[in-house]
N, C-alpha and C positions, 0 to 999 in steps of 0.2 A: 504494500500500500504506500509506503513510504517514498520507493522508487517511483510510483507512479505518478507522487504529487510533486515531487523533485525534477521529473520530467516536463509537466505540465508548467510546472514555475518555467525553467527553460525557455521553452517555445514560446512564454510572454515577454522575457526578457529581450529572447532573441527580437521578438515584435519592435520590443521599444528602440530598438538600437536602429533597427531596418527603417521604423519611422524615421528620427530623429533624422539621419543619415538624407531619407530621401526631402523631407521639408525644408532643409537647411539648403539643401541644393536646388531647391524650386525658383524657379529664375521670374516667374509672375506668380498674379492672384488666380489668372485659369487653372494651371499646373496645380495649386495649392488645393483648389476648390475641387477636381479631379483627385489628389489623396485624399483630402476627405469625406468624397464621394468611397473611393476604393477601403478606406481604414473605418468608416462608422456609419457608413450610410445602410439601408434596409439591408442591399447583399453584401455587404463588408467582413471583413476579417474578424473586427469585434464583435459585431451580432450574430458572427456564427459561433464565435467562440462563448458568449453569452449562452445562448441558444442552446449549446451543448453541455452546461451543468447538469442539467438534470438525467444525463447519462452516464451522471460520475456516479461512485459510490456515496453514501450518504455523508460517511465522516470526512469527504476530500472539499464536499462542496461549497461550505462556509468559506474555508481557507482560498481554496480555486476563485470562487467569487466575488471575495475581496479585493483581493490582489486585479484580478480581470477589470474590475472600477477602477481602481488606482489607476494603471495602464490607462485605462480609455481617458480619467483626467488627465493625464500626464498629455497625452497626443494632441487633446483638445487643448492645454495650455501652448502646447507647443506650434498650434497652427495659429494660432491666438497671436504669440509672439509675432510668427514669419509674418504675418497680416499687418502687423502693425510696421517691422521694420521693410518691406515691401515699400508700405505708402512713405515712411521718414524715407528712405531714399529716391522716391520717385520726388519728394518736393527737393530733395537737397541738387537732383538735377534738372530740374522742372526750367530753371534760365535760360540752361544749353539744350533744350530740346525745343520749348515751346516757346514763344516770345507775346507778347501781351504790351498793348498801348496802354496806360492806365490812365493816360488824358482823354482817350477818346468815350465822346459821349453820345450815347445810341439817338436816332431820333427818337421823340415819342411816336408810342402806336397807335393808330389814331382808330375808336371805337364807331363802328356803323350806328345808324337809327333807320327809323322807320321812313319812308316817301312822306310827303305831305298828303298826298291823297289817299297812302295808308291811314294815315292820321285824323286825316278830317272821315274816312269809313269807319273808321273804331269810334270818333264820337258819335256821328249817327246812329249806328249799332246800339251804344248806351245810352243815348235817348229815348228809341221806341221800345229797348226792352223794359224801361220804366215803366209803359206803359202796357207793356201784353204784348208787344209784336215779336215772332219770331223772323228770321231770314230766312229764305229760301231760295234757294238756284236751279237754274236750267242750261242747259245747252246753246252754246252759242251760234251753229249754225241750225238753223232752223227752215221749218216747210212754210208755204203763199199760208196754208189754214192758219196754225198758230200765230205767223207775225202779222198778216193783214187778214185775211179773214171772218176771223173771229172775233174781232175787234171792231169789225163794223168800216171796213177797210176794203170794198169789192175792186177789182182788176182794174176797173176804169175809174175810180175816187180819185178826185182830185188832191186829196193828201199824200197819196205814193209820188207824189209829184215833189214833195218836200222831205221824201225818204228815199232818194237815189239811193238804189241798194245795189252792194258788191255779190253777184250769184255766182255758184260754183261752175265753173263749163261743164256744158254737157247736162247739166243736173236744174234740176227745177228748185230745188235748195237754196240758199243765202243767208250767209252772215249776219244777226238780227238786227235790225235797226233799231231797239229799243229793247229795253227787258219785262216790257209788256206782255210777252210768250209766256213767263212763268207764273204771270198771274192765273191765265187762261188755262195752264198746266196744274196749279194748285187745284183751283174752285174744280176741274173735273176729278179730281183725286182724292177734293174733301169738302167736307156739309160745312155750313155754317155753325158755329159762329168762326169767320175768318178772322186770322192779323195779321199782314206779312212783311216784309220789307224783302225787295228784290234788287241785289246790288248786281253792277257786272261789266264788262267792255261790250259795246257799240259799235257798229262800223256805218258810216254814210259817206257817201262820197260828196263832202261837202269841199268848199274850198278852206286854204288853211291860213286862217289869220288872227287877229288876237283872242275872238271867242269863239277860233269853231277848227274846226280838224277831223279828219277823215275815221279815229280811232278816239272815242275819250269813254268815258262812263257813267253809267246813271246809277241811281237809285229810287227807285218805284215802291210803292206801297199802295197796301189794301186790307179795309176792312168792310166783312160783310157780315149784319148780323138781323133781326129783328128791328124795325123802327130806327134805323139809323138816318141821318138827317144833314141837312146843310151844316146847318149848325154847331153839328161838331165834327163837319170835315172843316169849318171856318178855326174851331177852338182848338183842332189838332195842329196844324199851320200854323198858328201865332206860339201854342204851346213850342213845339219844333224850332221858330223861330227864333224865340224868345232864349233858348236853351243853349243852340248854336251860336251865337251873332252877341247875346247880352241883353238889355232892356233899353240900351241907348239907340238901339236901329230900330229905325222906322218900317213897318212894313204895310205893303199894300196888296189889298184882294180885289183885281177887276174881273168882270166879265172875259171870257174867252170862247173858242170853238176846240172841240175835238172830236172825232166820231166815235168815238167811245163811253165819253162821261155827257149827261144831260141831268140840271144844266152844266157847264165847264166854270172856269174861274181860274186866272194865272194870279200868282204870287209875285212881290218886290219888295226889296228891301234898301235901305239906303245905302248908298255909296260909302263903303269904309275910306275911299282911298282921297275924295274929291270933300266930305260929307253933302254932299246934297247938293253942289252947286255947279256939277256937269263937268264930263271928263272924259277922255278918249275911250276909257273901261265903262262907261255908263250911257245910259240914254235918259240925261235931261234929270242927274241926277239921283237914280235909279237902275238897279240891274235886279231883272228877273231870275227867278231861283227855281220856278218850278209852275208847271201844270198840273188841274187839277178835275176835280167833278165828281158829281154822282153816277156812279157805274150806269152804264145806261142797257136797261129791258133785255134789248137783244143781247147783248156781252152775255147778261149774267145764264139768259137760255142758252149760249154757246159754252157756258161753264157748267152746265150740269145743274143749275140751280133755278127754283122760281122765287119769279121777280113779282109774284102777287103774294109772298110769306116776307121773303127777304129783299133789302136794300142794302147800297154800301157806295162806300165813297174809297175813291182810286188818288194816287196824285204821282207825279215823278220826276227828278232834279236830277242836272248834269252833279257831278261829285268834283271835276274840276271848276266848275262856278261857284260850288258853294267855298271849296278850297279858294278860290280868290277873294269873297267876300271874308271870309272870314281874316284871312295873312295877310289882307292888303295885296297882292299882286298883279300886275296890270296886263298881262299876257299868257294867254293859258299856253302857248309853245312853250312858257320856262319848264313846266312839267317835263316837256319829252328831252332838253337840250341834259346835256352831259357835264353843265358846265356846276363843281362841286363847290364854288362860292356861292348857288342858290341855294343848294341841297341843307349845306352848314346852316343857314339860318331857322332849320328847324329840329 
């Protein structure tokens, strides 16, 4: 028994010396990391020799096991050590190898934000959900039914006249002129009572000058429920307005046309940039924010819905016009231009 615990001491000594021997000579921290991967890791030398106690005799293995810890601390001080004098010599050479400006100073990193007309959609968004409206989206190229159609917008109407529309070749299809389509796409999909707000990109082939361009964005809205009334498509508008702009802008509810809402009604608000006394952005002291009205009969038969239970009122604003009333801005092109001394100011 004696011999065989005299042996088994041995073959740990031997261990420690073998270690010793190879860390000292490890020329990096991979090398290092590799013996003790090989010396104590799951398949290592030590965990097998751990591992193996309990195939000793009973009276060896106290003794055997002790000693077997020792060992394992002993390697683990000693890689401990080479670890640390590793890194003391990499700084002691660190001047002849790597070279460092210590005057030089980085620029700053300059953090992104959000568009402006991300911006001014996010407050819109928190205005009508105040109120009950969810958002809803549709597709933007769309069929003759859903963008003119159903809207009360037949082949020969004189309004397709003011919605040059981009069609797909070959295809009866088109890019929408308005995001009108989703309203027409909810009401068939859902009963009353409705709330929605329909945000999105637009395409008309309009000419491109300070308020208008061939690509901008609206935001549409609709409520349709029981006994709903002028009166509070008038109160939602001022509410709206009052919310976005402040209580120092002025707004005005005139008379309008649309073939959709009867009767209609366009919105204005006073000039942030001019206030009220006429300017290249305004007309006469004034810029329009939005169309409006009560859904009209046929719409809501083309939605799925009767118009002798239910009413509702529609309305729908460029989201670059309101972006200018709000920031002051005098050209809706700054939106698409590249230039990031506009961008900064938001």
């Amino acid at each position: 028994m004696q011999g065989g615990q005299a042996s088994g001491t041995a073959d740990l000594d031997q261990l420690v010396r073998s270690a010793r021997e190879q860390i000292a000579a490890a020329p990096d921290e991979a090398t290092l990391e590799q013996l003790r991967i090989d010396l104590l890791g799951k398949k290592g030398v030590m965990t097998a020799t751990l591992r193996g106690l309990g195939s000793l005799p009973a009276d060896q293995r106290a003794a055997r096991g002790a000693r077997a810890n020792d060992v394992k601390n002993e390697i683990e001080s000693m890689l401990t050590a080479r670890t640390g004098a590793l890194a003391d010599a990499r700084l002691e050479t660190i001047g002849e190898r790597e070279w460092m400006d210590v005057t030089f100073v980085p620029a700053l990193a300059r953090r992104g934000h959000l568009h402006p007309l991300s911006l001014i959609l996010r407050d819109v968004k928190a205005i009508f959900s105040r109120i009950g409206y969810e958002v809803a989206l549709g597709p933007e190229v769309e069929d003759d039914f859903h963008n003119f159609e159903a809207l009360n917008i037949p082949a020969e109407h004189p309004a397709r006249d003011t919605m040059d529309s981009f069609y797909l070749e070959g295809s009866p299809l088109l890019l929408r002129t308005h995001t009108s389509p989703v309203q027409i796409r909810y009401m068939q999909a859902h009963q009353p009572p409705i709330r929605i707000i329909a945000p999105g990109a637009v395409y008309r082939r309009d000419a491109t000058d300070p308020y208008h361009g061939s690509q901008f964005h609206q935001v549409e809205g609709l409520c349709i429920d029981e006994d709903i009334r002028f009166s509070d498509l008038k109160g939602t508008i001022e509410y709206f307005c009052r919310s976005l702009f402040g209580a120092d802008r002025r707004i005005r509810i005139t008379g309008d046309h649309f073939p959709f809402t009867e009767p209609s009604a366009g919105a204005a608000v006073s000039c942030g940039i001019c206030g009220g006394a006429g300017c290249r952005s305004c007309k006469g002291g004034w810029l329009e924010i939005l169309g409006s009205g009560m859904v009209h009969p046929q719409v809501l038969r083309n939605g799925g819905i009767d118009p002798a239970r239910f009413s509702g009122f529609a309305f729908g604003a460029g989201l670059e016009r309101l972006a200018m009333l709000k920031y002051k801005i005098a050209d809706l092109r700054a939106f698409l231009d590249d230039d990031v001394r506009f961008l900064r100011q938001f």
